[in-house]
C-alpha positions in Angstrom: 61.6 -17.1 -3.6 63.9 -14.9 -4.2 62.0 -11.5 -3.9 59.2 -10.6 -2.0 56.2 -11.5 -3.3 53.6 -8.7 -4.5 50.2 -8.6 -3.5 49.4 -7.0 -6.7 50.4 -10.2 -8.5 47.9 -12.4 -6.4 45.4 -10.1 -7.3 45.8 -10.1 -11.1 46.0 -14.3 -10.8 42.7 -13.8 -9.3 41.3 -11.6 -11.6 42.5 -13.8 -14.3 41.0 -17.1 -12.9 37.6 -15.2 -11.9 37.4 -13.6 -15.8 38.5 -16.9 -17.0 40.1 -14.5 -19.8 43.4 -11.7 -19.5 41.9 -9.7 -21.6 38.5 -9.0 -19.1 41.2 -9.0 -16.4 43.0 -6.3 -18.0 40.1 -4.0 -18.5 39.0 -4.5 -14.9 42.4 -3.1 -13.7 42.9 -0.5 -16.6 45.7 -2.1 -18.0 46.8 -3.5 -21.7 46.8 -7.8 -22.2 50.6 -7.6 -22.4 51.1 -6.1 -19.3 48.8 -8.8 -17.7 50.3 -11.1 -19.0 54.0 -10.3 -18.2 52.8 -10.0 -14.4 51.2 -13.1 -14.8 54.7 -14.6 -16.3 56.4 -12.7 -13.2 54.2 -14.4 -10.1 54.9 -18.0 -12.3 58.9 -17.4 -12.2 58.5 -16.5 -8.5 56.1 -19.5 -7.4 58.0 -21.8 -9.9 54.8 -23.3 -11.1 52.9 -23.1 -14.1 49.2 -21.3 -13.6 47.4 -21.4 -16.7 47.5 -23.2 -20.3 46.2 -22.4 -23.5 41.9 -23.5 -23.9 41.0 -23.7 -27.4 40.6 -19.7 -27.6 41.1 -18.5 -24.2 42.9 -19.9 -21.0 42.2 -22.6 -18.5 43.9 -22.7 -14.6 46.0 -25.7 -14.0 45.4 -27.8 -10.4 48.0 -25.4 -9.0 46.3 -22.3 -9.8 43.1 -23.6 -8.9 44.5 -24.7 -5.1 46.2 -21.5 -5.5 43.0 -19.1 -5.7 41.3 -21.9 -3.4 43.1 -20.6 -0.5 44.1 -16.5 -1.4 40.7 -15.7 -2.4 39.4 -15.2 1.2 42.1 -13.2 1.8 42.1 -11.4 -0.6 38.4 -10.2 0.3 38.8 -9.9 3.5 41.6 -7.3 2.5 39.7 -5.7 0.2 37.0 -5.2 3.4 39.4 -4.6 5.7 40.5 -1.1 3.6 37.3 -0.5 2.4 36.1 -0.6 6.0 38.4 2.4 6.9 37.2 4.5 3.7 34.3 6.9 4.7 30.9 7.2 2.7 29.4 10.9 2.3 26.6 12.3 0.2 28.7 15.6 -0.2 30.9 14.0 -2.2 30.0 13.3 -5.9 29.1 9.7 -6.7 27.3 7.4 -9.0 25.9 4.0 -8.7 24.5 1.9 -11.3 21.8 -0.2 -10.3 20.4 -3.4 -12.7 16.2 -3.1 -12.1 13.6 -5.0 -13.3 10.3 -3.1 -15.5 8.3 -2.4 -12.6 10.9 -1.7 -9.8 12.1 1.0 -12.2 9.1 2.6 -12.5 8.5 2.7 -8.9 11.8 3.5 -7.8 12.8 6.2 -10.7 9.9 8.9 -8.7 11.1 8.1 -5.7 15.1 8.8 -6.3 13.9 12.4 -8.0 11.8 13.3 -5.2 15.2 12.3 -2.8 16.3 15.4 -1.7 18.9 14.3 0.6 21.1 12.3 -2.3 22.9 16.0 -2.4 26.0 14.8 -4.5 25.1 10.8 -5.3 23.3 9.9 -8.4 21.7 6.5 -8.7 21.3 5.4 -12.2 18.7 2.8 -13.3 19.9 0.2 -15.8 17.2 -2.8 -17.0 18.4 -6.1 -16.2 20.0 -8.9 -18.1 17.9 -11.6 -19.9 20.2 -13.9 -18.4 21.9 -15.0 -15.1 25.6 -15.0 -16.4 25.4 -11.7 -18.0 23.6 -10.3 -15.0 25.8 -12.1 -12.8 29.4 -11.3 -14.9 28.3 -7.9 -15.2 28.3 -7.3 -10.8 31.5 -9.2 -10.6 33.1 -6.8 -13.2 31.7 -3.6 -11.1 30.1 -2.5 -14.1 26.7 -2.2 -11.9 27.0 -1.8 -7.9 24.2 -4.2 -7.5 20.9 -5.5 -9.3 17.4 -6.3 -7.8 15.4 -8.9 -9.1 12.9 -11.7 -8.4 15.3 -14.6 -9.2 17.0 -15.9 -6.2 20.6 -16.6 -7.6 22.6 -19.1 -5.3 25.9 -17.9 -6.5 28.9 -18.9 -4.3 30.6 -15.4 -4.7 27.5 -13.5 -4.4 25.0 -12.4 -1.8 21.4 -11.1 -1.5 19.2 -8.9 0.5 15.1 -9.4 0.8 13.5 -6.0 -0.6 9.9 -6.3 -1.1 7.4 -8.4 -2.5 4.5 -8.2 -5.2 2.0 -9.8 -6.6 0.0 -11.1 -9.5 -3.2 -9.5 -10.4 -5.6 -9.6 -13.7 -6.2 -5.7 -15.5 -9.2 -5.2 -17.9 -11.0 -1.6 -19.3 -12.7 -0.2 -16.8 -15.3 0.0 -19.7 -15.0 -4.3 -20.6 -18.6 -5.6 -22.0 -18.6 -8.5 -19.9 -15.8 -8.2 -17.2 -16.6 -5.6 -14.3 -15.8 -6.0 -10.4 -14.4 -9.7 -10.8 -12.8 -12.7 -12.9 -13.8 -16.4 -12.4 -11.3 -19.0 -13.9 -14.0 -20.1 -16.6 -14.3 -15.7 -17.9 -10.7 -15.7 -16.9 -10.1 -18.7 -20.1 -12.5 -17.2 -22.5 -11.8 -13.7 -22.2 -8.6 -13.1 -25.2 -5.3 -12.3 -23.3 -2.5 -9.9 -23.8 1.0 -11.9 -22.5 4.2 -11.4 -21.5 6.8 -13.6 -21.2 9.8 -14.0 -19.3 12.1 -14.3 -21.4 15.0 -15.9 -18.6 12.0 -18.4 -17.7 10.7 -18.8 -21.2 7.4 -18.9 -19.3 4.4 -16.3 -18.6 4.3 -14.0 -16.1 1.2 -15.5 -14.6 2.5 -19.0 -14.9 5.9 -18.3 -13.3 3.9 -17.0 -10.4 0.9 -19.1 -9.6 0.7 -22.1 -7.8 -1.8 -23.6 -9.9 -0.9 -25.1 -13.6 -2.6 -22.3 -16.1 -3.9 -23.8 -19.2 -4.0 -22.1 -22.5 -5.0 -18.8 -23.0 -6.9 -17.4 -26.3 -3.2 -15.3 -26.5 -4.3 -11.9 -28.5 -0.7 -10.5 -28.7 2.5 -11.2 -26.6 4.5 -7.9 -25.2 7.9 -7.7 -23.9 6.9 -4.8 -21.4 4.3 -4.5 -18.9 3.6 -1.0 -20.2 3.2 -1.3 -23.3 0.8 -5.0 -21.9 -1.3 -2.6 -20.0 -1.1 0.1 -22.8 -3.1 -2.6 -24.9 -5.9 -3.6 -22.6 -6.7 0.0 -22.0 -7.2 0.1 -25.5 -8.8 -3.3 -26.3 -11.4 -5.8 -24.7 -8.3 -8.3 -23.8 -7.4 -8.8 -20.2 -4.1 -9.4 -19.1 -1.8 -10.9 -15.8 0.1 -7.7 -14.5 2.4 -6.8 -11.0 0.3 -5.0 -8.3 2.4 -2.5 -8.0 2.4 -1.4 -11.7 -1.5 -1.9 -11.5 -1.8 0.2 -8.7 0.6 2.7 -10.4 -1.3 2.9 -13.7 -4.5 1.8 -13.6 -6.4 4.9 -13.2 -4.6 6.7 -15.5 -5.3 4.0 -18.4 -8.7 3.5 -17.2 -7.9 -0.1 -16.0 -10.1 -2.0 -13.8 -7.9 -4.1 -10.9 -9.4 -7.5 -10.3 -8.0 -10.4 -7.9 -6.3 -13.3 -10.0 -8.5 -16.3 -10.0 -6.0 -18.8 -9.2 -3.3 -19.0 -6.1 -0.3 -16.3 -6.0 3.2 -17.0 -5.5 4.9 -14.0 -4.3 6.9 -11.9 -6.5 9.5 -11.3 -4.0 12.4 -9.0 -4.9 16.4 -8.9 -3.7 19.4 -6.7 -4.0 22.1 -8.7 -5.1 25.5 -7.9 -4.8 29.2 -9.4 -5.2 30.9 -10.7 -2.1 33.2 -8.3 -2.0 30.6 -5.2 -1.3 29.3 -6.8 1.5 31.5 -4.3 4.1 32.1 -1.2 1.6 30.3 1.5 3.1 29.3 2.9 -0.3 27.5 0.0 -1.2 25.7 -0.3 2.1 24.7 2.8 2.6 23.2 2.1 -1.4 21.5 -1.1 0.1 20.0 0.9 2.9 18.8 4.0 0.4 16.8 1.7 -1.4 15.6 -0.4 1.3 14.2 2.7 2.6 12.4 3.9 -0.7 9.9 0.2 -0.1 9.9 0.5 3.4 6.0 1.4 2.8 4.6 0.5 -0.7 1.3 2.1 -1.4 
């Protein structure tokens, strides 16, 4: 090669490859499509080989590119930890983070953050989740969230996870039910009319999803897409329904909600922070981890 080669170029490559598009790649570096792709053109006259080639509508790497990224990419994050390891992290500074929560972590977590009085400068905004793994997942790797906690234990290659805290399944009813008070067998638990919720990632129950045992069909009443507004309608009805603990515990007295043990085995809900790869060292996003690690250290 005639000219040094710049690091910047490597990076775009990778960007491209990762986004599978030069558009995304672009608008993850701020810059127009043209001007990705003329530095994209620019590496290819310096390496002499071709990377990508048209893919119906977008792009697709050639076997050079791919053994290309196969063996920059590591360097390219340790790099990226490398500087961000000399970067410093304070809470005088002003700073927000985007975290992707789940219904009931939300709720728990949104008191706790307001309450925070040492978060001086930061501000931790809480965003719902994605229905589905690629959106949650493309949506860290484009740093539009710092990092997501949910129940689903991704095995991404370029991601990682931390345990958080677990929950747990329980069964909610009005405190003034005619025939439900103190306890659920399995036989009331079937005859009683249920409100639901689905999951909409699982296409599955919330119970279901969490049980070891195989629930049969419930006498379904009405089917919510939020535990609150789930819980809202067995406070007001004679309907019984599968809830979290924690949002039980959170709620039931002031919806007049009676908390009963589920009639059938538990799986743990267990909740993670998830992250890209490439936060694993910054000390923003550790510090981040540790904040909200702290906030379940004890859950009442």
């Amino acid at each position: 090669m005639e000219n040094k080669l710049d690091l910047n170029l490597l990076r775009v490559c990778e960007a491209v490859y990762r986004n599978g598009s030069i558009t995304l790649a672009a608008e993850e570096f701020g810059l127009t499509q043209p001007a990705v792709s003329g530095l994209l053109k620019r590496l290819q006259a310096q390496l002499g080989i071709q990377l990508f080639v048209r893919s119906g509508r977008g792009i697709a790497p050639t076997h050079q590119a791919e053994e290309l990224i196969r063996q920059i990419e590591p360097a390219l994050v340790q790099i990226q930890n490398a500087v961000e390891g000399i970067e410093t992290f304070s809470v005088t500074h002003s700073r927000r983070f985007v975290v992707l929560v789940t219904e009931p972590t939300m709720l728990m977590l949104l008191p706790k953050i307001e309450s925070d009085q040492s978060l001086e400068n930061i501000t931790i905004e809480l965003q719902p989740t994605l229905f589905d793994e690629e959106s949650l997942l493309h949506h860290l790797n484009q740093q539009k969230a710092d990092l997501a906690i949910d129940f689903a234990n991704y095995s991404a290659p370029s991601f990682f996870s931390e345990y958080l805290y677990d929950d747990d399944i329980c069964i909610i009813a009005q405190q003034s039910h005619p025939r439900i008070q103190g306890a659920i067998s399995l036989d009331e638990f079937y005859s009683e009319r249920h409100i639901t919720l689905k999951l909409r990632r699982e296409d599955a129950y919330l119970a279901d999803y969490h049980t070891k045992e195989s629930i049969g069909a419930r006498r379904v009443a009405a089917e919510c897409d939020s535990l609150m507004s789930q819980m809202s309608m067995v406070s007001n009805s004679h309907c019984v329904a599968a809830v979290t603990r924690s949002m039980a515990n959170t709620f039931a007295q002031k919806l007049e909600l009676q908390i009963l043990e589920a009639p059938f085995t538990n799986i743990p809900v267990r909740y993670r922070l998830m992250a890209h790869n490439r936060m694993k060292h910054s000390p923003a996003n550790k510090w981040l981890r540790a904040k909200l690690k702290s906030y379940f250290a004890v859950i009442e």
